[in-house]
C-alpha positions as a printed NumPy array, in Angstrom:
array([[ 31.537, -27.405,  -5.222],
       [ 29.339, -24.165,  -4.113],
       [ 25.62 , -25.113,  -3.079],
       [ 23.72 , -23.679,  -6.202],
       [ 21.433, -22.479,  -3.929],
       [ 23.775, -20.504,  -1.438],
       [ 24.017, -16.949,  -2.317],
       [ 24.411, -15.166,  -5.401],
       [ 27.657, -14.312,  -7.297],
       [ 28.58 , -12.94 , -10.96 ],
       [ 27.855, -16.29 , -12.444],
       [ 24.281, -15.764, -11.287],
       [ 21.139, -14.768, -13.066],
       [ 18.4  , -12.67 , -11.216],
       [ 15.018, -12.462, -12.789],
       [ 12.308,  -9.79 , -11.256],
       [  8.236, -10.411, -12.672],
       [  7.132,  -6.629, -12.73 ],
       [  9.049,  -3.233, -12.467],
       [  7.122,  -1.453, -10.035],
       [  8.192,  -0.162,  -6.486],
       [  8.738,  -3.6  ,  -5.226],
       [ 10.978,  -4.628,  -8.401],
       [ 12.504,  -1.654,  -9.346],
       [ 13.728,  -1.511,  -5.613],
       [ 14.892,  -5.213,  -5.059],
       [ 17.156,  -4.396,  -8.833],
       [ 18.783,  -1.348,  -7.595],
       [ 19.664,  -2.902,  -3.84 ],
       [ 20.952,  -6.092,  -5.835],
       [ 22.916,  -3.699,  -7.755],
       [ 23.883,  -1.505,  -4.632],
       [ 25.243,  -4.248,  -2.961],
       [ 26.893,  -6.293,  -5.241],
       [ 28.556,  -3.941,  -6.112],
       [ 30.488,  -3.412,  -3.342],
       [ 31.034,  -7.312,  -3.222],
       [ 32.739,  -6.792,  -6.167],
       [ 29.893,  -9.262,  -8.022],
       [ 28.26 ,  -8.606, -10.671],
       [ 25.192, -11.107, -11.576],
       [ 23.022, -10.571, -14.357],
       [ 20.24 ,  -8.948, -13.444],
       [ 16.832,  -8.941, -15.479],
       [ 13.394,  -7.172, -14.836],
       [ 10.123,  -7.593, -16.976],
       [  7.907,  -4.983, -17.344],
       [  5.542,  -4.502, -20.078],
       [  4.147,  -0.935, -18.852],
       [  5.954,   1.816, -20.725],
       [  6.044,   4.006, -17.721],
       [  7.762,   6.943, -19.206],
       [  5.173,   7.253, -21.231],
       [  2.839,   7.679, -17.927],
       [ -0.27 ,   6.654, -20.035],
       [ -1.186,   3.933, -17.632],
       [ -3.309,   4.569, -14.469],
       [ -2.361,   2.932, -11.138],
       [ -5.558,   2.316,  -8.369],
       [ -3.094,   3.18 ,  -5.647],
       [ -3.815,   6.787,  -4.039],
       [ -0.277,   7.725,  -4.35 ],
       [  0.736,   9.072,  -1.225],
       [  4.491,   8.574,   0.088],
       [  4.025,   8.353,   3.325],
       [  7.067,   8.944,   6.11 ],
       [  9.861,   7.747,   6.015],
       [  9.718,   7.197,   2.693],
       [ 13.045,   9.802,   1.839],
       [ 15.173,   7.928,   4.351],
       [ 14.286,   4.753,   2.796],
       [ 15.184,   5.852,  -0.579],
       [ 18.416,   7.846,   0.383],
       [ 19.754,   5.553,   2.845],
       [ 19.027,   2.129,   1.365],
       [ 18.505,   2.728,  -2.282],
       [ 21.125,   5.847,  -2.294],
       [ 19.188,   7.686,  -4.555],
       [ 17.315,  11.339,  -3.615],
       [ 14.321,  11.637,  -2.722],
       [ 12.132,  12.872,  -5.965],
       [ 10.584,  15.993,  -4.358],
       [  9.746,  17.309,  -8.36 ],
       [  7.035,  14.933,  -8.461],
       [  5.681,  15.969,  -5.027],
       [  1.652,  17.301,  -6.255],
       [  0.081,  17.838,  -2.368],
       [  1.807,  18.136,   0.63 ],
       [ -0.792,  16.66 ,   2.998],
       [ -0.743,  18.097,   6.778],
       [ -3.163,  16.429,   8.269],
       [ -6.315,  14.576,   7.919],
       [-10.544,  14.557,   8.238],
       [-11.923,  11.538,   9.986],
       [-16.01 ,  11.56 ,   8.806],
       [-18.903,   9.458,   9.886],
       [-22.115,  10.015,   8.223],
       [-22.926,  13.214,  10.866],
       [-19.529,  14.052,  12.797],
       [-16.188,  15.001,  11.346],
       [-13.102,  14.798,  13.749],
       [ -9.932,  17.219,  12.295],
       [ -6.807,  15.282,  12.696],
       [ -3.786,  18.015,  12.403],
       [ -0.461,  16.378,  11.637],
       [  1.938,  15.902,  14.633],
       [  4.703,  14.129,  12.615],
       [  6.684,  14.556,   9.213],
       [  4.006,  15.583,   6.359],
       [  2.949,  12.741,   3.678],
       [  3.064,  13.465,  -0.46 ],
       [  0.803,  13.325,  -2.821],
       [  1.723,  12.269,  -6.003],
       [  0.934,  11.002,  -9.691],
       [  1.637,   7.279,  -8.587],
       [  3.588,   6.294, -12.541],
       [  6.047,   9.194, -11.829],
       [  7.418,   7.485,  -8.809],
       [  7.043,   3.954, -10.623],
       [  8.865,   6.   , -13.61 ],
       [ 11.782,   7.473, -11.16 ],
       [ 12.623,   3.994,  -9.9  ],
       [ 12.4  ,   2.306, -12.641],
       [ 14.458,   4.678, -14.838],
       [ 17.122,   4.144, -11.541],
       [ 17.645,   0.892, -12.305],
       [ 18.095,   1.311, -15.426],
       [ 20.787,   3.713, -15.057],
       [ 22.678,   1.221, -12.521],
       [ 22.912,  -1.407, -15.362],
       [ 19.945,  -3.807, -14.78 ],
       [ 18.305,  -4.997, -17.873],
       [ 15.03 ,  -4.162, -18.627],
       [ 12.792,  -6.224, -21.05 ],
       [  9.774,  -4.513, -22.283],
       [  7.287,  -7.658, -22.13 ],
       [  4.969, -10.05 , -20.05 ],
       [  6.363, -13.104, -18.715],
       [  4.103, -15.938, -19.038],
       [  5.197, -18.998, -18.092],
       [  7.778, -20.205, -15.599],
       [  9.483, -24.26 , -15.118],
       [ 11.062, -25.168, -12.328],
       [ 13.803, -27.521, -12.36 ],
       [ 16.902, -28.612, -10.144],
       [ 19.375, -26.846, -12.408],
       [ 17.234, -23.551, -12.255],
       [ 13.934, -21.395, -13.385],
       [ 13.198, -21.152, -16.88 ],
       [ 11.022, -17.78 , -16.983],
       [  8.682, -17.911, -20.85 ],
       [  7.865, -14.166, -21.945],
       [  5.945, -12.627, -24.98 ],
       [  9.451, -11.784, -25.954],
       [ 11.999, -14.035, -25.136],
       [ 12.947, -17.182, -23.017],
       [ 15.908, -16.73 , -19.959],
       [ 17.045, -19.5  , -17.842],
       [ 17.482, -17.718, -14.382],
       [ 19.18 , -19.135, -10.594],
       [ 16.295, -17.604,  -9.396],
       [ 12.967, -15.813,  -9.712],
       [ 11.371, -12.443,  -7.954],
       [  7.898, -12.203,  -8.098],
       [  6.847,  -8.858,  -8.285],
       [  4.116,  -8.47 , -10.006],
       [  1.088,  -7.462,  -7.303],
       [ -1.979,  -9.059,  -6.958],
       [ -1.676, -10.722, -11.083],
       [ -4.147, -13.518, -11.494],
       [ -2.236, -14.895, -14.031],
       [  1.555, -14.983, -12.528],
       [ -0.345, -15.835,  -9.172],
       [ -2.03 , -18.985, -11.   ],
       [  0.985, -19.77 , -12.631],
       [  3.322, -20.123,  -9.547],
       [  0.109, -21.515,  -7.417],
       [  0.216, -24.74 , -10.343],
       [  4.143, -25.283,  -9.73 ],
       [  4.671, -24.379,  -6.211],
       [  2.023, -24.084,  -2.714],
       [  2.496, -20.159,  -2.973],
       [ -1.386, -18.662,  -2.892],
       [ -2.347, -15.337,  -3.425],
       [ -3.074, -13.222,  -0.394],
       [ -6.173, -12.244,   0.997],
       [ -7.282,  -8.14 ,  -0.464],
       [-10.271,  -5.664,  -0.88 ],
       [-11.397,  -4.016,  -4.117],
       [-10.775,  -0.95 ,  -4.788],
       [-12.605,   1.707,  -7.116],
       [-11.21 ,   4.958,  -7.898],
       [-11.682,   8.194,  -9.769],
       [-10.441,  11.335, -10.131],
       [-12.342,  14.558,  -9.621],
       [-11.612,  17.984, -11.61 ],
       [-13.223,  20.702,  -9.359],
       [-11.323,  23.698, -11.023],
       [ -7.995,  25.38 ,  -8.764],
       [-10.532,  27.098,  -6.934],
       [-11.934,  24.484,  -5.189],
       [ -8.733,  22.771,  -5.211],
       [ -7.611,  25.754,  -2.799],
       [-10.377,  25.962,  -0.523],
       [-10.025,  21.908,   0.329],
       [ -6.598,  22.53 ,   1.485],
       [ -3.817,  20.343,   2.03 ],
       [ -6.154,  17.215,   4.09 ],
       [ -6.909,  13.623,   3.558],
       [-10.717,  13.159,   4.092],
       [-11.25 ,   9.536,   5.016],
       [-15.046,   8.476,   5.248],
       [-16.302,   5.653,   7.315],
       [-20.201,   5.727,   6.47 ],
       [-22.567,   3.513,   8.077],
       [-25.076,   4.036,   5.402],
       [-22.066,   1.894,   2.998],
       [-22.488,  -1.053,   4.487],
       [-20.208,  -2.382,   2.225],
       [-17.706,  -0.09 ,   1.984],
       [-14.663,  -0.078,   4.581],
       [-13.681,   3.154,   4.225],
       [-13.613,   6.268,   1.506],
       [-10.888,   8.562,   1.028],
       [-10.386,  11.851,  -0.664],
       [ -7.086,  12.948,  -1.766],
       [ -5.695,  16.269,  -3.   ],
       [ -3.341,  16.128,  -6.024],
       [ -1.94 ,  18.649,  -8.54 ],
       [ -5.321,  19.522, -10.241],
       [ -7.931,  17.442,  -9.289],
       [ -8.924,  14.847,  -5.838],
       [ -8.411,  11.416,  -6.12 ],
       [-11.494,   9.512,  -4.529],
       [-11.142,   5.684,  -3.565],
       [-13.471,   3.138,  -1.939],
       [-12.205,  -0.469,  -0.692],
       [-14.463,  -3.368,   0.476],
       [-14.72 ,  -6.956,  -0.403],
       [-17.628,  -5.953,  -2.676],
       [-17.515,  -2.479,  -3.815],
       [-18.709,  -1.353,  -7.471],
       [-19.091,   1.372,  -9.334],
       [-22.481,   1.591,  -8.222],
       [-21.335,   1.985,  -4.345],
       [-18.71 ,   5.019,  -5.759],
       [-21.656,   6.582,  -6.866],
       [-23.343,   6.616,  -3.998],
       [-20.518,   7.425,  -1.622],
       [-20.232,  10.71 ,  -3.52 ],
       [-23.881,  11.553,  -3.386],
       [-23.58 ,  11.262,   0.659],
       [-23.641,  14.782,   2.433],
       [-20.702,  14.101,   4.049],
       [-18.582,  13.96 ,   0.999],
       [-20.516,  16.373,  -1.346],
       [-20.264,  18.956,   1.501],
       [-16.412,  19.164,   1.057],
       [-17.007,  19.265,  -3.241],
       [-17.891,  22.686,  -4.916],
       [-21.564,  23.329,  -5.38 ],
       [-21.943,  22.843,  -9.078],
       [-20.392,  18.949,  -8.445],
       [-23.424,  17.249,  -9.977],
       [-22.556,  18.152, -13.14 ],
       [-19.018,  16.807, -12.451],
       [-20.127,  14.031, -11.131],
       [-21.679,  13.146, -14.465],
       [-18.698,  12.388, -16.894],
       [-16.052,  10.755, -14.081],
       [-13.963,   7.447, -15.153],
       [-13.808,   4.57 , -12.127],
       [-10.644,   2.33 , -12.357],
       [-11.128,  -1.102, -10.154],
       [ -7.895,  -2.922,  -8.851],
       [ -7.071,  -4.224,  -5.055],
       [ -4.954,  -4.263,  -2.693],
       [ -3.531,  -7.145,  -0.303],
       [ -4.73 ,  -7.371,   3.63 ],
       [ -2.639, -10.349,   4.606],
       [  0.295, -12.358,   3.64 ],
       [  0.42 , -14.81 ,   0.767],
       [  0.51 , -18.37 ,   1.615],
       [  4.489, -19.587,   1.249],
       [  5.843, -16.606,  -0.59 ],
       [  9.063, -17.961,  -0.836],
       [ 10.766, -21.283,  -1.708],
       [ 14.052, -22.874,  -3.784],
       [ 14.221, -20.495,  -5.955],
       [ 11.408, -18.167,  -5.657],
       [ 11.03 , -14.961,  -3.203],
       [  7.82 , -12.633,  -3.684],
       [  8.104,  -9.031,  -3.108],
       [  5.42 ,  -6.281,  -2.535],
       [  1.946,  -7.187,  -2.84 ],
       [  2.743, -10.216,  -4.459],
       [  4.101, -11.06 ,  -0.837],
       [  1.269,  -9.328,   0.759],
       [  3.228,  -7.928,   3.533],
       [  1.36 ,  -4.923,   3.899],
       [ -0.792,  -2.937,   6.279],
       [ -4.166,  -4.494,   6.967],
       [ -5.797,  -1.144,   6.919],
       [ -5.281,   0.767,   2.931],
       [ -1.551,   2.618,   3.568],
       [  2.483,   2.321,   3.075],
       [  1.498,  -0.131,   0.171],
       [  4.562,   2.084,  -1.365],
       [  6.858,   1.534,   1.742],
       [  6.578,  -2.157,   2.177],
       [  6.691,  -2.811,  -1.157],
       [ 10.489,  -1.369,  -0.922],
       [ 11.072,  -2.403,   2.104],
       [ 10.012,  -5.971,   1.148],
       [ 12.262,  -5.338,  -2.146],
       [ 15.478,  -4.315,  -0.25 ],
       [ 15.233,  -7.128,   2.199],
       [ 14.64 ,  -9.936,  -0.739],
       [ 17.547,  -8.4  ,  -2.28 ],
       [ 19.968,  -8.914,   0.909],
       [ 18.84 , -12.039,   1.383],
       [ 20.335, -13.798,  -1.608],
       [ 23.155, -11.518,  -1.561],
       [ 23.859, -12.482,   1.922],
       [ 22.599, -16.033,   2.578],
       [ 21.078, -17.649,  -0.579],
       [ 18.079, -18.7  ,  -2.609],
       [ 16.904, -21.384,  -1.438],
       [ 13.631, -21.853,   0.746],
       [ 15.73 , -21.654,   4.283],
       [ 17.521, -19.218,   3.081],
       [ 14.788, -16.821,   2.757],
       [ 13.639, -17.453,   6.052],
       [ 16.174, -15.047,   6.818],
       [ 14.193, -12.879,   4.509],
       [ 11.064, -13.691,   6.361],
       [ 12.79 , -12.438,   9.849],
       [ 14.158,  -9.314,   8.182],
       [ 10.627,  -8.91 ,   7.509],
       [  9.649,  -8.753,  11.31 ],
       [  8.677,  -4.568,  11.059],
       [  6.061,  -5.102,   8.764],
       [  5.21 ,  -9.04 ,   9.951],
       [  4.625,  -8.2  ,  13.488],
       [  1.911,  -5.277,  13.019],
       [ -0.184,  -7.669,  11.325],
       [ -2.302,  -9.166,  14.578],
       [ -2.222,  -5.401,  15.624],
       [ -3.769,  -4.53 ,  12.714],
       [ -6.029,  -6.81 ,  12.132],
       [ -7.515,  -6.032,  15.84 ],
       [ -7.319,  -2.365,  15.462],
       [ -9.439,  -3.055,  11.802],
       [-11.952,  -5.102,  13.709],
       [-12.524,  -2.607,  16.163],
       [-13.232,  -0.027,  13.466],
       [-15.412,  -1.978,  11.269],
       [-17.089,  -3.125,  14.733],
       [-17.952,   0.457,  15.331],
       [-18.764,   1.257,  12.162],
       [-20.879,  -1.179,  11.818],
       [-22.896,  -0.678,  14.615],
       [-23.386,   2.745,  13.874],
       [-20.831,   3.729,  16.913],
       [-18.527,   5.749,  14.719],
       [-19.696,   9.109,  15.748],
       [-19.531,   8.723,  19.23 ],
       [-15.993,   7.411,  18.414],
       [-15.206,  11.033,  16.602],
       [-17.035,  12.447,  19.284],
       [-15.104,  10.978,  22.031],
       [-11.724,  11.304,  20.441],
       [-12.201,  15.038,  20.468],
       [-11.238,  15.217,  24.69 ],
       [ -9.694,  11.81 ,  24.336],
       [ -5.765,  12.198,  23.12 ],
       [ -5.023,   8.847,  23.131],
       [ -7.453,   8.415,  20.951],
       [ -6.988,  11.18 ,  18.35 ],
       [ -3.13 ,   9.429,  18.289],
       [ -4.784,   5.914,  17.734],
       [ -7.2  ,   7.322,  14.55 ],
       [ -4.424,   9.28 ,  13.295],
       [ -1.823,   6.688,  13.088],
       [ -4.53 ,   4.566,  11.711],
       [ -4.953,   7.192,   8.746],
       [ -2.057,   8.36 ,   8.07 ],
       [  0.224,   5.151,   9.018],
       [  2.696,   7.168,  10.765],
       [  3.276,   4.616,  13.566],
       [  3.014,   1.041,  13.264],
       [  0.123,  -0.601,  14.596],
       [  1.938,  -2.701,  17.214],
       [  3.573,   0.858,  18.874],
       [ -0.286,   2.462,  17.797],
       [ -1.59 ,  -0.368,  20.234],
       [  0.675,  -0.555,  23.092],
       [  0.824,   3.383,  23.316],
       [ -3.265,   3.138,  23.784],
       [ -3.1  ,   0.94 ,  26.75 ],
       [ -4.029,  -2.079,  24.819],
       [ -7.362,  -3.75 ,  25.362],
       [ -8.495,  -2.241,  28.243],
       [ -8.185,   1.432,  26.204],
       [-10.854,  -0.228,  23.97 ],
       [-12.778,  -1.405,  26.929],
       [-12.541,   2.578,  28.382],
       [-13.812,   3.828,  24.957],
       [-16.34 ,   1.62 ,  24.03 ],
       [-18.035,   2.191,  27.46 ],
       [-17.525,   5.774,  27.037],
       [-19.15 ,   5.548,  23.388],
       [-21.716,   3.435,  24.707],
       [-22.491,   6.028,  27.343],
       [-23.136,   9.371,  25.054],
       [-25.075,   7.199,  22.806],
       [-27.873,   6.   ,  25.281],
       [-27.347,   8.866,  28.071],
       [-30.481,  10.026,  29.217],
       [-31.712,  13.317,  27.384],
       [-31.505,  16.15 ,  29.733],
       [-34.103,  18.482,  30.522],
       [-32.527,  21.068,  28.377],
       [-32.175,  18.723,  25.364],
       [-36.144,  17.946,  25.097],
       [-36.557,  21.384,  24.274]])
C-alpha cells in the first residue's frame, strides 16, 4: 500500500489558503508539473479577494525586482506581463536627513507596478490551467491521520494536504498555531500612501527609488518613495510606525524637497493603508500535511524587498516538493533545502540590517553617504541593499566581510570628528 504521505498523484487533493503570488504560483507549478507526470490531482485555491475587480489595495510597493521574468518564463512558463509595467526604475536615491548619495543602476532595471494587476495575472493563470478557484475565506482547519479537513464561509473539502498561503493572517496564523507548533514570523509595520503630484511632477522625479533613512525617525527603519503610473507610492516600516510618523516623514526637508512646491495642500487629503511584512522565518512552517508558502513562511529578505520573488520562489519549490518526494514533515525538509537561496542570506542580512540601523542610529548615516561616494565597494553594498539585486550573502563576501565594516566605520568615524581646518572656521 502507498505511504499516504509520499508524494502526490491524481487521487490527491491539494488545498492552497490565499491566491496571491505565493498561491497562485505553487497552483500553476503543481499544474506544470503534473502534468507532465501524467497526474492530475485536484487542485483547490481560496481566495476571497475579487482581484479582477482590482478594488482592493495591497501595502506592498509593487516593484518586480530582477529576475523576476526568468522566474516566471522559465519556471511558471508563462510571459512576463510587461502591460502592467507603470515605472521602469533605473536607479535609486539613498537620503539621510542632510546628504543624498545617487545610486545609478548597474544591473537589469526593476518595475513598478499596480501590485493587484500582477496578483490578477497569476491568479487568472491558474485559472486558465484548470485549478479551482473558490471565492471565500477558509476558517477552520482539523487535522487527522486520514487527512486535513479545510472549513470555509462557503463550503467544507477534505484535502491530503494543506498550503498556507495566506501572509502574515492573524486568524489562519492562530488557527494552525492551536493545531500544530507553526508560529508566525517575526515583521515590521508598514504604512503607506499614495501621492498625486500631477504628470508634471511625475516627470521631473524621474525614473528613481528615493529610500530615506532619517535619524530624526527614530522609529522608522527606513522610507521609500516610489514612482508609479500617476502618482508616488510612499511607505514607512518599523516595529512601531503610525500614521502619525507618515506624517512627519513627509514634512522632513529631505522628502518634501523631491515633492512639488504646492505639496501641503496635497498632503492634506492622502489615505494611509497599514499592513506588514515578515523579517524572519516562521517557527516550523511545515509538517504532515502542512507546507507554508510566502510570507506565511517568512522566507524573505530581512531588509523590505523581493517579497514578490520569494514568495514564488517559495511557491514553486513547495510545489516540487510533494510532487517529487511527499507531504509529510521529512518530506518537506527537502523543501526546506530547496529553500537554501533565500535561507542562507538570512544571517547576512540580518548583519548587514544591524549595521545600518547601527549607523543610523547613531547619527553616522551621512558620513556613510559621504564615504560611499569615493568608496565603490560601498556604493555596490548600499545598492544591493536597495534594490536587492544581489543577495546579501554574495553583497557581504564581495565587501570583504567584517573587516570592510571595520575600514568604513573608522573612515566614518574619522570625517565626523576630524579636526576643522583653518579654512573651515571661516
Amino acid at each position: 500500500m502507498q505511504d499516504r504521505l509520499g508524494p502526490i498523484n491524481s487521487k490527491s487533493v491539494v488545498v492552497i489558503i490565499g491566491g496571491g503570488p505565493a498561491g497562485s504560483s505553487c497552483a500553476i507549478r503543481l499544474k506544470r508539473i503534473c502534468a507532465a507526470q501524467k497526474i492530475c490531482p485536484r487542485i483547490i485555491v481560496y481566495e476571497n479577494k475579487r482581484f479582477e475587480k482590482k478594488s482592493y489595495y495591497n501595502q506592498c510597493l509593487g516593484v518586480l525586482s530582477p529576475p523576476i521574468e526568468a522566474i516566471l518564463e522559465s519556471q511558471l512558463e508563462i510571459p512576463f506581463p510587461s502591460y502592467i509595467v507603470q515605472k521602469v526604475i533605473n536607479g535609486y536615491y539613498i537620503h539621510s536627513d542632510h546628504r543624498t548619495l545617487k545610486l545609478p543602476g548597474e544591473h537589469e532595471p526593476s518595475y513598478a507596478c499596480r501590485r493587484v494587476e500582477f496578483d490578477n495575472y497569476l491568479f487568472q493563470k491558474a485559472r486558465k490551467l484548470g485549478v479551482e478557484t473558490i471565492p471565500a475565506r477558509a476558517t477552520e482547519i482539523d487535522f487527522s491521520p486520514e487527512g486535513v479537513m479545510v472549513y470555509s464561509e462557503s463550503n467544507n473539502i477534505k484535502a491530503d494536504v494543506v498550503v498556507g498561503a495566506f501572509g502574515l493572517d492573524d486568524g489562519m496564523a492562530e488557527t494552525f498555531g492551536r493545531l500544530t507548533s507553526y508560529r508566525q514570523p517575526d515583521f515590521l509595520f508598514s504604512v503607506v500612501t499614495k501621492i498625486h503630484v500631477g504628470e508634471s511632477a511625475l516627470q521631473d522625479f524621474g525614473q528613481y527609488l528615493h529610500a530615506f533613512l532619517p535619524l530624526s525617525l527614530p522609529h522608522v527603519e527606513f522610507g521609500a518613495m516610489t514612482p508609479k503610473g500617476n502618482h508616488l507610492t510612499c511607505n514607512i516600516a518599523g516595529k512601531h510606525v503610525d500614521a502619525e510618523m507618515m506624517d512627519r516623514l513627509l514634512q522632513l526637508p529631505v522628502v518634501k524637497g523631491n515633492l512639488p512646491d504646492d505639496i501641503d495642500e496635497i498632503l492634506r487629503h492622502l489615505y494611509y493603508f497599514k499592513g506588514k511584512f515578515p523579517t524572519l522565518p516562521a517557527k516550523s512552517f511545515y509538517g504532515n500535511r502542512f507546507v507554508m508558502v510566502g510570507d506565511a513562511a517568512g522566507l524573505n529578505r530581512p531588509f523590505k524587498g523581493k517579497g514578490i520573488n520569494s514568495a514564488i520562489i517559495t511557491g514553486i519549490r513547495a510545489a516540487d516538493t510533494m510532487v517529487r518526494v511527499g507531504i509529510s514533515k521529512r518530506a518537506f525538509e527537502a523543501y526546506r533545502s530547496d529553500c537554501c537561496e533565500l535561507t542562507d542570506d538570512i544571517p547576512y542580512g540580518k548583519a548587514l540590517r544591524f549595521f545600518a540601523n547601527l549607523a543610523k542610529r547613531w547619527g553616522f548615516m551621512g558620513g556613510v553617504l559621504e564615504v560611499a561616494e569615493t568608496e565603490p565597494a560601498l556604493r555596490t553594498v548600499l545598492f544591493n541593499i536597495v534594490s536587492g539585486h544581489e543577495t546579501y550573502k554574495k553583497t557581504w563576501s564581495e565587501a570583504g566581510r567584517f573587516r570592510f565594516f571595520v575600514r568604513i566605520t573608522l573612515k566614518v568615524l574619522g570625517r565626523r570628528f576630524r579636526r576643522p581646518k583653518k579654512s573651515d572656521k571661516r
